[in-house]
Biopython code that builds the backbone (N, CA, C, O; Angstrom):
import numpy as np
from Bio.PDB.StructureBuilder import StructureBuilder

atoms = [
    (1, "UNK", "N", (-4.408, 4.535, -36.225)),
    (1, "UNK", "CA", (-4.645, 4.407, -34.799)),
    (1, "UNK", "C", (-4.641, 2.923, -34.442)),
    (1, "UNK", "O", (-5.499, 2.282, -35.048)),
    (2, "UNK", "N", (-3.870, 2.222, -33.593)),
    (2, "UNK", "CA", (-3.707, 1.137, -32.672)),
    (2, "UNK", "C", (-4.727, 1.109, -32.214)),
    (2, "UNK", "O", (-5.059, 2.027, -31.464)),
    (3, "UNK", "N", (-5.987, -0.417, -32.612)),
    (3, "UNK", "CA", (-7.078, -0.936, -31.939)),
    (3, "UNK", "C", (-6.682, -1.287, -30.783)),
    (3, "UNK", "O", (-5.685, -1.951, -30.498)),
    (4, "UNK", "N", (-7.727, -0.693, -29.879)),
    (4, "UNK", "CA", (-7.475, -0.981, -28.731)),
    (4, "UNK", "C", (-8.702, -1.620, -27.819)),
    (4, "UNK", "O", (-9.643, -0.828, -27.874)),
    (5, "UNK", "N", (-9.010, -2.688, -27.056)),
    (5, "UNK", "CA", (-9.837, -3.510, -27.000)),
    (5, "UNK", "C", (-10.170, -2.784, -24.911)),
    (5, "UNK", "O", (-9.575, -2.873, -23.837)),
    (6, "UNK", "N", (-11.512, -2.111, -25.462)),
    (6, "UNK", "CA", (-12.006, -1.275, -23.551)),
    (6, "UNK", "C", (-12.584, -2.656, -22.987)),
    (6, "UNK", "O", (-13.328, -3.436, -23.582)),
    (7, "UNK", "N", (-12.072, -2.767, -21.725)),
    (7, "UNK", "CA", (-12.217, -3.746, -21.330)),
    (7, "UNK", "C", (-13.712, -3.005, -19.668)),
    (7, "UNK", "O", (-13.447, -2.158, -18.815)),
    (8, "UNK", "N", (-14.903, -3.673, -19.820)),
    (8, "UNK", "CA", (-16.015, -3.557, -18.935)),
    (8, "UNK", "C", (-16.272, -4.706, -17.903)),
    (8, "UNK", "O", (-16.172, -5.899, -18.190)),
    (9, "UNK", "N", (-16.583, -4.267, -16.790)),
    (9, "UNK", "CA", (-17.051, -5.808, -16.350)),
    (9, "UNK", "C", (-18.566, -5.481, -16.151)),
    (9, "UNK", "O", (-19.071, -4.413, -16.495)),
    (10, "UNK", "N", (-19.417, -6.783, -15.404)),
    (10, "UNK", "CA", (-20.847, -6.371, -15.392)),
    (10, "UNK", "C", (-21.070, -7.355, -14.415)),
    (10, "UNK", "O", (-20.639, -8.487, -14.637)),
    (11, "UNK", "N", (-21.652, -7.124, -13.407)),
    (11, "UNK", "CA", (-22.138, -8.290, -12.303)),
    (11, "UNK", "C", (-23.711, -8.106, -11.982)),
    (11, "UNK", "O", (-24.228, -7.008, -12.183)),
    (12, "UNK", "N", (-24.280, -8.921, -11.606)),
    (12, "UNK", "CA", (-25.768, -8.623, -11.742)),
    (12, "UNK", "C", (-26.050, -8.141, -9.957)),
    (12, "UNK", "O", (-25.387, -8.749, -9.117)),
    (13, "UNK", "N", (-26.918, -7.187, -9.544)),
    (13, "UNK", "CA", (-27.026, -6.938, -8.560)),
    (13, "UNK", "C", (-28.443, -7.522, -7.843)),
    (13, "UNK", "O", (-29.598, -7.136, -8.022)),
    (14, "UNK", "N", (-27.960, -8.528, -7.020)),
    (14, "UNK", "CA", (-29.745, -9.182, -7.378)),
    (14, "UNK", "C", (-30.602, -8.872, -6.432)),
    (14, "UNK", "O", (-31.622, -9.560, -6.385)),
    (15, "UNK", "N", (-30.394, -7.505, -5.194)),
    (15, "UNK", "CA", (-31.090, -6.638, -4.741)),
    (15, "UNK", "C", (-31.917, -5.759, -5.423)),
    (15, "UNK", "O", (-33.027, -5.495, -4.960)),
    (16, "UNK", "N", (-31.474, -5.202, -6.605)),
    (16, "UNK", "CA", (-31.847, -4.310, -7.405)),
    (16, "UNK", "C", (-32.276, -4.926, -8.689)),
    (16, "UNK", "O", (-32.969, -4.325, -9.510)),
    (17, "UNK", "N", (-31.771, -6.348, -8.863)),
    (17, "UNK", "CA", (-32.387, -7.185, -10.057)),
    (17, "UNK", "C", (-32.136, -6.604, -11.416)),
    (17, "UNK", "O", (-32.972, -6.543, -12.317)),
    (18, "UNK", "N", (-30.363, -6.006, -11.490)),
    (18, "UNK", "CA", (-30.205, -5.033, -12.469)),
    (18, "UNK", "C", (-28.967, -5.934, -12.931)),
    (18, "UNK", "O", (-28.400, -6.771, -12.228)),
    (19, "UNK", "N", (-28.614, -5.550, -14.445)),
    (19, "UNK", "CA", (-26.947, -5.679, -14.328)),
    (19, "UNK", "C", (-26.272, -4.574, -14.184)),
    (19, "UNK", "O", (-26.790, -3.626, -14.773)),
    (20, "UNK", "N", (-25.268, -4.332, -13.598)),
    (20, "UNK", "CA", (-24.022, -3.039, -13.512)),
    (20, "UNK", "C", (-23.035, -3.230, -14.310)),
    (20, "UNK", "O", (-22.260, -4.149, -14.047)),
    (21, "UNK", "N", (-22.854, -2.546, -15.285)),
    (21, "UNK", "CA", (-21.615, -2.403, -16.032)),
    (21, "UNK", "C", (-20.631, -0.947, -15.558)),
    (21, "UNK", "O", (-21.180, 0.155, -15.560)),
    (22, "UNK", "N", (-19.006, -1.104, -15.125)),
    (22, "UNK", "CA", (-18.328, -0.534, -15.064)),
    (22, "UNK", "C", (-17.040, -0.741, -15.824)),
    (22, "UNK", "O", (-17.066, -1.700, -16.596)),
    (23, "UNK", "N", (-15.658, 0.114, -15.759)),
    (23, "UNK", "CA", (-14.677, 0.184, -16.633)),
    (23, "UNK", "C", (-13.811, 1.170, -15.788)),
    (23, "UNK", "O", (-14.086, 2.234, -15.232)),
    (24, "UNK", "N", (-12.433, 0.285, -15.912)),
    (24, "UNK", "CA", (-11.523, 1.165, -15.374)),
    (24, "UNK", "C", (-10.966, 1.840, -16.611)),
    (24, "UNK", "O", (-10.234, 2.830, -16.639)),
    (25, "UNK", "N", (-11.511, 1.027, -17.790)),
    (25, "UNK", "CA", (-10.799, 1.468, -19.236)),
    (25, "UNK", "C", (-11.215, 2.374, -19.542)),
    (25, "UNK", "O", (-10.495, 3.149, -20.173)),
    (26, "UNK", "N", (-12.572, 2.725, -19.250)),
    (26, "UNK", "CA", (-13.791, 4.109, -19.951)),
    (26, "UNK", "C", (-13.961, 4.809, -18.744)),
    (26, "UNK", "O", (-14.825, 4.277, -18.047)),
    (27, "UNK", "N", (-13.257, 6.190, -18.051)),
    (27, "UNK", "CA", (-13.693, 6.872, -17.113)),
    (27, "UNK", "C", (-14.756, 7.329, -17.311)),
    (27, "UNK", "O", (-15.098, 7.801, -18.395)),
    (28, "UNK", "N", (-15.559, 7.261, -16.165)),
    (28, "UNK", "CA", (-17.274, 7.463, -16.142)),
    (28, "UNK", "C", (-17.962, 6.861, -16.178)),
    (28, "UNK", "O", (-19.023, 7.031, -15.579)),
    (29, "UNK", "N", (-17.672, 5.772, -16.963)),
    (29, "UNK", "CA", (-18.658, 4.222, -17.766)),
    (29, "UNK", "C", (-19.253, 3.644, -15.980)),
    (29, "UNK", "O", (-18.696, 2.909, -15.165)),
    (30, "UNK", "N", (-20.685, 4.430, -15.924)),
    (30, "UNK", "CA", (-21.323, 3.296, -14.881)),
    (30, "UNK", "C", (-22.931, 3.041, -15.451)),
    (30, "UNK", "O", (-23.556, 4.060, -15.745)),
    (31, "UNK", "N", (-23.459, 2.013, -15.576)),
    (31, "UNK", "CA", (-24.350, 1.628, -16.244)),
    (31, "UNK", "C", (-25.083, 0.403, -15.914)),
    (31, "UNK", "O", (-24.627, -0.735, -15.806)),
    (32, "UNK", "N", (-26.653, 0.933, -15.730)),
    (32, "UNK", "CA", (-27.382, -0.536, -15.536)),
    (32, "UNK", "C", (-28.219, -1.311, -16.856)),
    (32, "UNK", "O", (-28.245, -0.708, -17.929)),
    (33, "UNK", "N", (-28.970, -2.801, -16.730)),
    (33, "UNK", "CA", (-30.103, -2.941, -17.453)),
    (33, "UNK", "C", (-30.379, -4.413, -16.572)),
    (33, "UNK", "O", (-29.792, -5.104, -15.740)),
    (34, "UNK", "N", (-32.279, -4.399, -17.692)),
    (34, "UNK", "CA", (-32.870, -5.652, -16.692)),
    (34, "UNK", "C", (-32.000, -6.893, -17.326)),
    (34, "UNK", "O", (-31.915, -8.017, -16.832)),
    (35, "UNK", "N", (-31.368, -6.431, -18.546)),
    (35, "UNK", "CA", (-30.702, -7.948, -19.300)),
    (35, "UNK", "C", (-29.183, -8.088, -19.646)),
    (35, "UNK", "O", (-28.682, -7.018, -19.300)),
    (36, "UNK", "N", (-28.331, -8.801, -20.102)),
    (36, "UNK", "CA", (-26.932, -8.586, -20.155)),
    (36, "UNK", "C", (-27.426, -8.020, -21.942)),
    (36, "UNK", "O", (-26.772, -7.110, -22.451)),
    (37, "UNK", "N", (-28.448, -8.589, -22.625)),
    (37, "UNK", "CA", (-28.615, -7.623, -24.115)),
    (37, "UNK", "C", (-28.961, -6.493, -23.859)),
    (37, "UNK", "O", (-28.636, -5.603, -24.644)),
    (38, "UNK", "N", (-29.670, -6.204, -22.770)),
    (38, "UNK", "CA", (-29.948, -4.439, -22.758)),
    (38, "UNK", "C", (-29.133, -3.921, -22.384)),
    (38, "UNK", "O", (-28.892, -2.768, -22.743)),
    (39, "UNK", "N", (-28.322, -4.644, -21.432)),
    (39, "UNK", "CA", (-26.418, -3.508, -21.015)),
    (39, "UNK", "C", (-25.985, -3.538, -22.271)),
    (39, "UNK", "O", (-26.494, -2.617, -22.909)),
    (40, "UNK", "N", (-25.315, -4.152, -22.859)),
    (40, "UNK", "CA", (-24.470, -4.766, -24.335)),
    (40, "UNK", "C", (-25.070, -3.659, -25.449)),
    (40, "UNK", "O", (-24.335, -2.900, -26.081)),
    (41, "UNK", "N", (-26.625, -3.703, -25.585)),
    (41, "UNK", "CA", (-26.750, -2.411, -26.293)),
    (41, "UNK", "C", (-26.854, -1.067, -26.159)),
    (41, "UNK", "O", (-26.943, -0.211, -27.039)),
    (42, "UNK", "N", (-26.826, -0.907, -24.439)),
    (42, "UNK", "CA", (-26.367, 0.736, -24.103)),
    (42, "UNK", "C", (-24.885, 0.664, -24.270)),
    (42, "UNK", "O", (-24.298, 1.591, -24.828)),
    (43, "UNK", "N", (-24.342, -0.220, -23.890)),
    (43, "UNK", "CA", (-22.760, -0.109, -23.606)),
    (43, "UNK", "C", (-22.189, 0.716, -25.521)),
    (43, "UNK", "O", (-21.543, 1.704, -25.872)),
    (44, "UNK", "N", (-22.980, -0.534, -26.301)),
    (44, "UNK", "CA", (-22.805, 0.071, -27.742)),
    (44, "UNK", "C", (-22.333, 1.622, -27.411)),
    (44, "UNK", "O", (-21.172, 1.997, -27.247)),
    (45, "UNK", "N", (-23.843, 2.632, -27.340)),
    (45, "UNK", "CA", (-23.674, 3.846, -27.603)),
    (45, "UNK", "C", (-23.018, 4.779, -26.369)),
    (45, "UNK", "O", (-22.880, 5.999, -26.287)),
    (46, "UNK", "N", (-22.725, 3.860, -25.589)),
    (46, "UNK", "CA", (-21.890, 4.636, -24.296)),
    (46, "UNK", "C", (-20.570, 4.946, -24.470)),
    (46, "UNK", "O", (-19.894, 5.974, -24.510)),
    (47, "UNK", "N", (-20.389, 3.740, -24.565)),
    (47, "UNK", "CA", (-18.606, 3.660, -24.408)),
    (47, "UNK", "C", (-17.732, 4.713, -25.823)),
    (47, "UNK", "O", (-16.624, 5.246, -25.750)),
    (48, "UNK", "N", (-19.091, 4.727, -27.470)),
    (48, "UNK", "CA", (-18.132, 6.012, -28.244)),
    (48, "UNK", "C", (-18.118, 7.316, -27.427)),
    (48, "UNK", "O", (-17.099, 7.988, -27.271)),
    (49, "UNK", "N", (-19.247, 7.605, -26.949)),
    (49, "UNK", "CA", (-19.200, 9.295, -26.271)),
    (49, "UNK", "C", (-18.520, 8.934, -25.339)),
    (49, "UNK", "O", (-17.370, 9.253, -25.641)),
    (50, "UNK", "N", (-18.521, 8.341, -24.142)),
    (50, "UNK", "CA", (-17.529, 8.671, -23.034)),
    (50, "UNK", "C", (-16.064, 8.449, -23.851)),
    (50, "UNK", "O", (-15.440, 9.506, -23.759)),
    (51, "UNK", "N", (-15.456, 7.650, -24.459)),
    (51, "UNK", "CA", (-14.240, 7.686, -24.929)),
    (51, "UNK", "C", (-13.973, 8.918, -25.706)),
    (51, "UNK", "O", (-12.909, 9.349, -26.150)),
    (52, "UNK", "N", (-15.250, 9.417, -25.775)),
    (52, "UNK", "CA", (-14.436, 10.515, -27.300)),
    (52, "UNK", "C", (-14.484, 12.141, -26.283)),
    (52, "UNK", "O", (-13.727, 13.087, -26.502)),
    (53, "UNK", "N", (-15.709, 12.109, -25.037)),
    (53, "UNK", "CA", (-15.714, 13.309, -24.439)),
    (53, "UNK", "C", (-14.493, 13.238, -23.531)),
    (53, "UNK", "O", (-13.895, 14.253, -23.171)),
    (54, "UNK", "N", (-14.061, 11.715, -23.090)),
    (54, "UNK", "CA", (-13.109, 12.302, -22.078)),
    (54, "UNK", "C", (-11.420, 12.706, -23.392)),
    (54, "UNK", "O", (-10.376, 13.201, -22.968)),
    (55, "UNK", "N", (-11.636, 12.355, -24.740)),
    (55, "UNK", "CA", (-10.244, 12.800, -25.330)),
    (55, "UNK", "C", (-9.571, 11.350, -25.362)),
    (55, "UNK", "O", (-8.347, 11.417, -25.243)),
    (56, "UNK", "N", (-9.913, 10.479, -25.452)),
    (56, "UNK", "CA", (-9.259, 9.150, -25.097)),
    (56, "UNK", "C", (-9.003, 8.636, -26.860)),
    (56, "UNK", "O", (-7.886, 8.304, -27.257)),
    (57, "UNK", "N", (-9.930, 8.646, -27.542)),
    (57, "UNK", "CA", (-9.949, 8.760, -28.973)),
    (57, "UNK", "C", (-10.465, 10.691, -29.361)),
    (57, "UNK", "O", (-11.243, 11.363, -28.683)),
    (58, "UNK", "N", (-9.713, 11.142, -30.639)),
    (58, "UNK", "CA", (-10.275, 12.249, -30.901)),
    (58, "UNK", "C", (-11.682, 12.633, -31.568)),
    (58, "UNK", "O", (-12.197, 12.092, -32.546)),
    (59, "UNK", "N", (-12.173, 13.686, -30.810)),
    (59, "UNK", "CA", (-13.789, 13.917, -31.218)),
    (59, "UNK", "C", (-14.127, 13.489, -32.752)),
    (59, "UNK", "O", (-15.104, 12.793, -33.030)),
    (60, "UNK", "N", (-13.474, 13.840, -33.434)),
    (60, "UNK", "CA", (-14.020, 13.715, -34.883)),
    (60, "UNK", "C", (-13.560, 12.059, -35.794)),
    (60, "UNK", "O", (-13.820, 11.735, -36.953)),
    (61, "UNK", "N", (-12.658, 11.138, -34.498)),
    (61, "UNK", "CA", (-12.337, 9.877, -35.169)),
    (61, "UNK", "C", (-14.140, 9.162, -35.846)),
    (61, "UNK", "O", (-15.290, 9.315, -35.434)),
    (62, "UNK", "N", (-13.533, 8.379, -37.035)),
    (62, "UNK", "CA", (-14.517, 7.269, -37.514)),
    (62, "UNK", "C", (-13.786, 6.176, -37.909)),
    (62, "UNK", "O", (-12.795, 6.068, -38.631)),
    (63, "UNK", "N", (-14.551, 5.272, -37.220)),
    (63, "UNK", "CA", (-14.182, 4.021, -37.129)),
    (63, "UNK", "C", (-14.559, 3.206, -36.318)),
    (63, "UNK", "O", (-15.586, 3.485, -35.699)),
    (64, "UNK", "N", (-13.833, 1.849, -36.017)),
    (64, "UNK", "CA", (-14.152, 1.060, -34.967)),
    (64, "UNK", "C", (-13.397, 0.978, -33.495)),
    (64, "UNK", "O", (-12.191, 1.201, -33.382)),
    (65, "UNK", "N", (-14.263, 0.628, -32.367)),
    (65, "UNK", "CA", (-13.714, 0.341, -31.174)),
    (65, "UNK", "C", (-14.206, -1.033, -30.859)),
    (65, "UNK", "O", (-15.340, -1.403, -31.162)),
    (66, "UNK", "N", (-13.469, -1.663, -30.343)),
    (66, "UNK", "CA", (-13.626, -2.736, -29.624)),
    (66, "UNK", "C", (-13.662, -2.713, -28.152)),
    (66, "UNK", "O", (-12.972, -2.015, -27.410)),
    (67, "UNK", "N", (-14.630, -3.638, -27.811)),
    (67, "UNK", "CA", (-15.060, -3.619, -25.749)),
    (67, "UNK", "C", (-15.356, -5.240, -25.505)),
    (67, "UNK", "O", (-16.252, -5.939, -25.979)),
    (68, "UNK", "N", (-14.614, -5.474, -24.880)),
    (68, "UNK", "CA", (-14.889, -6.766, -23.750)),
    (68, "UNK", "C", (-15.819, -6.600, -22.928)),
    (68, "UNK", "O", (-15.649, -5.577, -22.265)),
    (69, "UNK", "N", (-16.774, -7.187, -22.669)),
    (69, "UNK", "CA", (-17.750, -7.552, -21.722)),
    (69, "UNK", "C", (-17.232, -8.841, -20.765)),
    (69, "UNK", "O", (-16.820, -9.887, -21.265)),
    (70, "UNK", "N", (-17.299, -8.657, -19.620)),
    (70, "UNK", "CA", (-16.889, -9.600, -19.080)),
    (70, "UNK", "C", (-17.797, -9.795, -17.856)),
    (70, "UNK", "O", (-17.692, -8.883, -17.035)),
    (71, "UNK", "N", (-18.744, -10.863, -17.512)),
    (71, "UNK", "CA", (-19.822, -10.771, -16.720)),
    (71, "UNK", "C", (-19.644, -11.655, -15.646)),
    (71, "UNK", "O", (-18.932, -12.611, -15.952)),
    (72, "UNK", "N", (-20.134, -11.658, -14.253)),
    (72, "UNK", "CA", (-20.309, -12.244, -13.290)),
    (72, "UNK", "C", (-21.623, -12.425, -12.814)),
    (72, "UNK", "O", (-22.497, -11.566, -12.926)),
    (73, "UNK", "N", (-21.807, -13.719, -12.192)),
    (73, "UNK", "CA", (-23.452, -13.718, -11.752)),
    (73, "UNK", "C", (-23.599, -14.741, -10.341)),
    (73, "UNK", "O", (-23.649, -15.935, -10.637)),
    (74, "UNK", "N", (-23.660, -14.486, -9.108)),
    (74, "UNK", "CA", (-24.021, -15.437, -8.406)),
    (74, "UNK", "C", (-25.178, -15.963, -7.734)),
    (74, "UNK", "O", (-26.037, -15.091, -7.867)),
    (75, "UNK", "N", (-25.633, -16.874, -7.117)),
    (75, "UNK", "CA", (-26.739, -17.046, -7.033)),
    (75, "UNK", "C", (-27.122, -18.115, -6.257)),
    (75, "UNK", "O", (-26.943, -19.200, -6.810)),
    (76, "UNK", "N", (-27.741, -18.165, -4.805)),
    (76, "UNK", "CA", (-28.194, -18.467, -4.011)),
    (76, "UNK", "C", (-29.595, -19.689, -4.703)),
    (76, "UNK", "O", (-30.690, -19.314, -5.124)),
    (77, "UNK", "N", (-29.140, -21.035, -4.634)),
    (77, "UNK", "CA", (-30.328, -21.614, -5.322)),
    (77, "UNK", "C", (-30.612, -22.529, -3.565)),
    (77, "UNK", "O", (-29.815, -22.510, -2.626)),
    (78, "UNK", "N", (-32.330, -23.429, -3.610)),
    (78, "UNK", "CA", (-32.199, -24.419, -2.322)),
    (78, "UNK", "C", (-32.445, -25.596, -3.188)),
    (78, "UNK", "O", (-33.167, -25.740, -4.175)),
    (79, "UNK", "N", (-31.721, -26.328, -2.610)),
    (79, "UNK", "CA", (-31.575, -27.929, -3.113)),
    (79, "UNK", "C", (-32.783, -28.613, -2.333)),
    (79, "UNK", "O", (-33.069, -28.203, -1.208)),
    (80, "UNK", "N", (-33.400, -29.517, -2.846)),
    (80, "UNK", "CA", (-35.066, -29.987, -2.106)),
    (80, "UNK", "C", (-34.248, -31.512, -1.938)),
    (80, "UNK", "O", (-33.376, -31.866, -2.731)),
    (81, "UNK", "N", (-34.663, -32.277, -0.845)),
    (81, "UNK", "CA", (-33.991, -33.495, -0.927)),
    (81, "UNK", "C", (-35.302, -34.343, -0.865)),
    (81, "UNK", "O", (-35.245, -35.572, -0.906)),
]
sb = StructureBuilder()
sb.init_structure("model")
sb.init_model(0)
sb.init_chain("A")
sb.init_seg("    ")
for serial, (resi, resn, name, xyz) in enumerate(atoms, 1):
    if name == "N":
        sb.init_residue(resn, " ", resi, " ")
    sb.init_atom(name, np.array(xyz, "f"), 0.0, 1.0, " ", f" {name:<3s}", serial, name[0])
structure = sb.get_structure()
């Protein structure tokens, strides 16, 4: 099987003070946490089941997948003069 590298993004929502992880690569993949390590380690156990329930890899593969994280963050700071 051809490694294939799921590509996620994650932007922090700073209404909700969460990060959001989504994927056009992993249908379904929508996911929060308070940290980019607590997304990164749900994403771990997310992204094998959604890839393997939607049929994208087959149910019974073992092995490795690879996922890009790719994060955004903006942020409103006040400058004191």
């Amino acid at each position: 099987m051809t490694q294939i590298t799921y590509k996620v993004e994650a932007f922090w929502d700073w209404e909700a003070e969460v990060w959001v992880a989504t994927s056009e690569d992993v249908p379904g993949l929508v996911t929060e946490a308070s940290t980019i390590e607590a997304l990164t380690q749900k994403l771990r156990q997310i992204i094998p089941e959604l890839i393997q329930m939607n049929r994208i890899i087959p149910p019974d593969y073992v092995g490795s997948i690879t996922f890009e994280l790719t994060s955004h963050r903006q942020e409103l700071i006040e400058v004191a003069s």
